[in-house]
C-alpha positions in Angstrom: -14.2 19.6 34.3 -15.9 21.1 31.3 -14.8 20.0 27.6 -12.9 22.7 25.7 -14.8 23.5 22.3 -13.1 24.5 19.2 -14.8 27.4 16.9 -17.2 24.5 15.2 -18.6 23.6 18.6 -16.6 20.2 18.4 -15.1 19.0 21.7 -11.5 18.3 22.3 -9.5 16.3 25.3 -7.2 19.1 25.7 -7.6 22.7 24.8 -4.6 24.5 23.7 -2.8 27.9 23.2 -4.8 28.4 19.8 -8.0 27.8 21.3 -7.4 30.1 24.1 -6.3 32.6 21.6 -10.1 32.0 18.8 -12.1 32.9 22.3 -9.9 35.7 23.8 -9.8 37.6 20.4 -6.2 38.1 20.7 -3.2 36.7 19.4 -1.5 33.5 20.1 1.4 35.5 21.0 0.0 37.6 22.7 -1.8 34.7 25.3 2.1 33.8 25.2 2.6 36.6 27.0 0.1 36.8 29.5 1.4 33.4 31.0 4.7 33.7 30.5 4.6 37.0 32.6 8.2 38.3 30.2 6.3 41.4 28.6 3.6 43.8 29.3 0.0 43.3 28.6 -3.2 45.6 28.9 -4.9 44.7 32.1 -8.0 44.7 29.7 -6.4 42.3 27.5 -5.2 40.0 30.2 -8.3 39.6 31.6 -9.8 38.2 28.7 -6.8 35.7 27.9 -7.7 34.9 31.6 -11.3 34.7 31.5 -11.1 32.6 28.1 -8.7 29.9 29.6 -10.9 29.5 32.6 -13.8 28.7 30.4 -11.6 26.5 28.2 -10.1 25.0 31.7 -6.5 25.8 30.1 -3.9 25.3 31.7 -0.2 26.5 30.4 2.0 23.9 30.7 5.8 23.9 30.8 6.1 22.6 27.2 3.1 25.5 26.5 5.6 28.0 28.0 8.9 25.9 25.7 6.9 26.4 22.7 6.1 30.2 23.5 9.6 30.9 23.9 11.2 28.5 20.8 13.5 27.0 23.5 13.8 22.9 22.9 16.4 23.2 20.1 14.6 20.5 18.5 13.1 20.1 14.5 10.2 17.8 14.3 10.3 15.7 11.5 6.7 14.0 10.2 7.0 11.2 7.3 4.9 9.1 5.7 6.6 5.6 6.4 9.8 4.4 7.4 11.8 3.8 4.0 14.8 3.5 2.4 15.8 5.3 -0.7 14.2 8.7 -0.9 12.5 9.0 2.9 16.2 8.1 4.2 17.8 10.5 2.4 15.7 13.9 2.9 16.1 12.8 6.8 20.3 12.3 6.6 20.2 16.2 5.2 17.6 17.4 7.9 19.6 15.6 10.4 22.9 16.7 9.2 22.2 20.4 9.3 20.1 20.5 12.3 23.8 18.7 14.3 25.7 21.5 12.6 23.5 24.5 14.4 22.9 22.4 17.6 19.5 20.7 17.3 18.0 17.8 17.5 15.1 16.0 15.0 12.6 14.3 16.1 11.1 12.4 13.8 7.5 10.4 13.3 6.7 8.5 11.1 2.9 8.4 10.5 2.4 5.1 8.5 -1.5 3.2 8.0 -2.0 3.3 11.7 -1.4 7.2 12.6 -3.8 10.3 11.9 -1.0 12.9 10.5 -3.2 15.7 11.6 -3.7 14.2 15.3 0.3 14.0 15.1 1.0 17.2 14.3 -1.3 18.5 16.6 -0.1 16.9 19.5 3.5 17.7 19.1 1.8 21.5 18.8 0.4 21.3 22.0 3.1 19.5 23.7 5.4 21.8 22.5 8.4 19.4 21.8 9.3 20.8 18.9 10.2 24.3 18.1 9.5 23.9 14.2 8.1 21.3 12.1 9.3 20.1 8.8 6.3 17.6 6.8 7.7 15.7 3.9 5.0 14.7 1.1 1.5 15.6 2.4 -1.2 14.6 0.8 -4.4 16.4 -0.8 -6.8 15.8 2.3 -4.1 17.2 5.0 -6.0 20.5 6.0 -4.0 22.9 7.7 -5.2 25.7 9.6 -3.9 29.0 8.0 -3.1 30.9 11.1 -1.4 27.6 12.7 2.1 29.4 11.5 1.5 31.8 14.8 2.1 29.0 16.8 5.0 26.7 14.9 7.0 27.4 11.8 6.3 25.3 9.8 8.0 24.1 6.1 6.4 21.2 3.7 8.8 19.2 1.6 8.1 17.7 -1.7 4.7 18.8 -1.8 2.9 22.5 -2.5 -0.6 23.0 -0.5 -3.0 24.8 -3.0 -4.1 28.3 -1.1 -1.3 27.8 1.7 1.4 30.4 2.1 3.6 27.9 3.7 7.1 27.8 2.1 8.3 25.1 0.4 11.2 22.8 -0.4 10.5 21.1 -4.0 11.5 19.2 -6.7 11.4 19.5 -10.6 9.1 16.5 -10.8 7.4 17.8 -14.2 10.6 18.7 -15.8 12.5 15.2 -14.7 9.5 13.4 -16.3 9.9 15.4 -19.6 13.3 14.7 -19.7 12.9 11.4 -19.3 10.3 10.8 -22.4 12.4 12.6 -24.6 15.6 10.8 -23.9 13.3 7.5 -24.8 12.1 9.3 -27.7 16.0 10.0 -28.7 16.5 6.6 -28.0 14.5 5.6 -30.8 11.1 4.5 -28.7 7.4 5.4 -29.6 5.9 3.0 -28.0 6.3 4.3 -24.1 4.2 2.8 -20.9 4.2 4.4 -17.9 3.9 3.1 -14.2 2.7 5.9 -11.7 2.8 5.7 -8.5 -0.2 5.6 -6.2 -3.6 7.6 -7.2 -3.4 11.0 -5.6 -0.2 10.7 -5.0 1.8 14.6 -5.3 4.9 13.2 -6.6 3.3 10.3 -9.1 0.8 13.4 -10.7 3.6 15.6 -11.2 5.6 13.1 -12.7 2.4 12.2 -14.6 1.9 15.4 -15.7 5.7 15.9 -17.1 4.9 12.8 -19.2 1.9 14.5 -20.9 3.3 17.5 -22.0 6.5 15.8 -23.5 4.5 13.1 -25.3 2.2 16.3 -26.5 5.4 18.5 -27.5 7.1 15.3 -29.6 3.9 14.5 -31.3 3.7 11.1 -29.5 0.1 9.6 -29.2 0.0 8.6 -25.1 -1.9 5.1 -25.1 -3.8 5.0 -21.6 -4.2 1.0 -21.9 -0.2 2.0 -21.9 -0.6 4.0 -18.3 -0.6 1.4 -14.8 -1.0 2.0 -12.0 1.5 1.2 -8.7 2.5 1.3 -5.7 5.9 3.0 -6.0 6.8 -0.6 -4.1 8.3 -3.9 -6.0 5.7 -6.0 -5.7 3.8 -3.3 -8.0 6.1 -3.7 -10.2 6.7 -7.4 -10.7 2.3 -7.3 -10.7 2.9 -4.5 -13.2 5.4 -6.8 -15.5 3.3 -9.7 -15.2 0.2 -7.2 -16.8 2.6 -6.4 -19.7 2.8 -10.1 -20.2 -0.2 -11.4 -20.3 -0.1 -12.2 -24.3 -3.0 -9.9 -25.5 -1.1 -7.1 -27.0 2.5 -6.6 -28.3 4.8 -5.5 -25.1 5.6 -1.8 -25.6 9.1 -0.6 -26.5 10.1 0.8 -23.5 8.3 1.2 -19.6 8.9 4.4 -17.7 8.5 4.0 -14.0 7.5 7.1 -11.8 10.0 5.7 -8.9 12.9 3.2 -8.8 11.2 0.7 -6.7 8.4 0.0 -9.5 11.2 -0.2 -12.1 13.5 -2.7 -10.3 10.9 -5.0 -9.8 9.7 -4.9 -13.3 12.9 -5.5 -14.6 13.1 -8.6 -12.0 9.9 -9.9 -13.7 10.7 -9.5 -17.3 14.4 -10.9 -16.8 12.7 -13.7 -14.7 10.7 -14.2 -17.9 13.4 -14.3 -20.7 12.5 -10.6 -21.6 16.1 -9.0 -22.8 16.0 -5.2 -20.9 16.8 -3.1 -23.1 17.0 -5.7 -26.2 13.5 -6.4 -26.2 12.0 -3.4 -24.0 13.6 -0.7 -22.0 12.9 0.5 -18.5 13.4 3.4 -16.7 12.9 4.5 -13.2 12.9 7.9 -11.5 15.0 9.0 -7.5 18.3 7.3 -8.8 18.6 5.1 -5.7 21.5 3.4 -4.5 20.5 0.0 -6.6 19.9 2.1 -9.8 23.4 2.4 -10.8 24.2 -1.4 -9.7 21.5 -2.7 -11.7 22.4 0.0 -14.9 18.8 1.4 -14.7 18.5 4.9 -15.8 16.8 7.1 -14.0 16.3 10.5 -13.2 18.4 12.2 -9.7 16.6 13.8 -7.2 18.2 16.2 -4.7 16.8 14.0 -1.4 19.6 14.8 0.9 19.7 18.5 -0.3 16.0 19.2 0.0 16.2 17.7 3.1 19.4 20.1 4.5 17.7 23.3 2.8 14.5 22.8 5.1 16.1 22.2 8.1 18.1 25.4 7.3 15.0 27.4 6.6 13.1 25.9 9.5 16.3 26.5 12.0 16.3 30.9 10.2 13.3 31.2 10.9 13.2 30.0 14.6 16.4 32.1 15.3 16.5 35.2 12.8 12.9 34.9 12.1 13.5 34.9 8.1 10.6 33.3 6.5 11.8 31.7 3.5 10.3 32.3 -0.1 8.9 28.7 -1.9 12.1 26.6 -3.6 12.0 24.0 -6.3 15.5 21.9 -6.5 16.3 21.1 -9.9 16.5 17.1 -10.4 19.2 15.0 -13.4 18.8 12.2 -15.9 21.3 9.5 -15.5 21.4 7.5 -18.5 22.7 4.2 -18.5 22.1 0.8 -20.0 18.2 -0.4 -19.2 17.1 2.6 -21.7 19.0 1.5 -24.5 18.0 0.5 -28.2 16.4 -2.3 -29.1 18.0 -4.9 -30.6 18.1 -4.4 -34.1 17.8 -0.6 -34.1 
């Protein structure tokens, strides 16, 4: 059996729908159509989709012929990892509105061991999935622009430059800002900053919030001052133990682009004798469930509701075909005791 090509010449193990579709000429609905056999189609036209798929040795599969006709009643779900905190919640609000309109989620989780584009497109050309909801992408996911024809698709927490593909966001910018200028309130000049993970959507963002508030309050931004973590606690005990080192003062408070960095910095420097806040304040950012046990203020993110608003997109657009317009959630500063004064002040 001959190899099925894609436009760059490059074989693949299976052809699909879309590659049937680039040598035909014709739409991937419209191949839809010639297999399915449900609507009418030039005998001109058919013959081509026909021709093409015998080249490409395609055959349509039952799960081809699900896809085509949007018929599993199931939301795929790509993540990252598998995580508490954040991950965890955007999944509880995906899952909870896909029970309310009668589907099911299936979700993958693609971890250090999983090609994220392979994933998604294999669940494409399996057709388990009648639309597919990807939660924080990062900058080297390409998508192919015409791959909406064949699966609705929605990103959370992360905007593709040049993609049309609606979004569910976040505020990450402005919860950033807020949080520099509540330090800055708070009497601290003197601000570090943990970010997360280089290249990382939500750390830049978050980064980039940072900058513009320490610009706007006239602050100088030292960048010995910026680390840089994991969004895990071990980077942030590693991060603590940096700060303590001896050869420079500690700075008056630490800002840490998630929760996870922050509680295990405050770990460190409490393991250490360092008073939080009396000697140096900390601050986190997602306002997980341990944030308010260990008084460490931090900035809410609306996980569970960006998760619910894309599954209620996705579900539109699969039933009432209503493409959705790009939404950014806005996020909250809780304040409580880790940003406080320092002793004295």
């Amino acid at each position: 059996m001959p190899q099925a090509v894609n436009s760059n010449g490059v074989s693949k193990l299976q052809p699909t729908l879309y590659d049937v579709s680039r040598m035909s000429g014709v739409s991937s609905a419209t191949v839809s159509r010639v297999f399915s056999g449900k609507a009418r189609v030039s005998e001109h036209v058919r013959k081509r989709v026909l021709e093409a798929a015998k080249r490409l040795s395609y055959e349509p599969s039952h799960a081809a012929r699900a896809l085509a006709g949007r018929k599993t009643h199931t939301l795929g779900a790509i993540f990252p990892e598998i995580a508490s905190g954040f991950y965890a919640d955007v999944l509880a609000g995906i899952d909870e509105v896909a029970a309310e309109r009668g589907f099911d989620v299936l979700a993958s989780f693609v971890g250090k061991r999983r090609s994220r584009p392979e994933l998604v497109n294999r669940l494409l050309r399996q057709g388990r999935v009648d639309a597919m909801l990807l939660l924080n992408l990062d900058d080297t996911f390409d998508l192919k622009p015409d791959i909406y024809d064949h699966l609705p698709i929605i990103l959370i927490d992360h905007e593709m430059p040049d993609s049309k593909l609606p979004v569910v966001g976040m505020d990450n910018v402005g919860g950033a800002e807020a949080m520099i200028e509540h330090l800055f309130e708070q009497g601290h000049r003197r601000i570090a900053l943990l970010s997360g993970p280089a290249g990382n959507y939500d750390s830049d963002q978050r980064l980039l919030g940072c900058r513009r508030a320490f610009s706007r309050l006239g602050l100088s931004l030292d960048e010995s001052f910026i680390r840089n973590g994991a969004f895990t606690l071990a980077s942030g005990q590693k991060a603590a133990r940096e700060f303590l080192d001896g050869k420079r003062p500690l700075p008056e408070a630490i800002f840490c682009l998630n929760d996870a960095m922050a509680i295990g910095l405050m770990s460190e420097l409490q393991r250490a004798g360092i008073r939080v806040p009396g000697d140096v304040a900390v601050a986190g950012y997602d306002n997980v469930e341990a944030a308010e046990h260990l008084s460490l203020t931090s900035v809410a993110c609306p996980m569970r509701l960006m998760g619910q608003m894309a599954a209620r997109f996705a579900i539109d657009l699969i039933t009432e075909n209503e493409r959705p317009e790009t939404h950014r959630l806005q996020v909250r500063l809780v304040v409580r005791n880790s940003s406080g004064r320092k002793s004295g002040n």
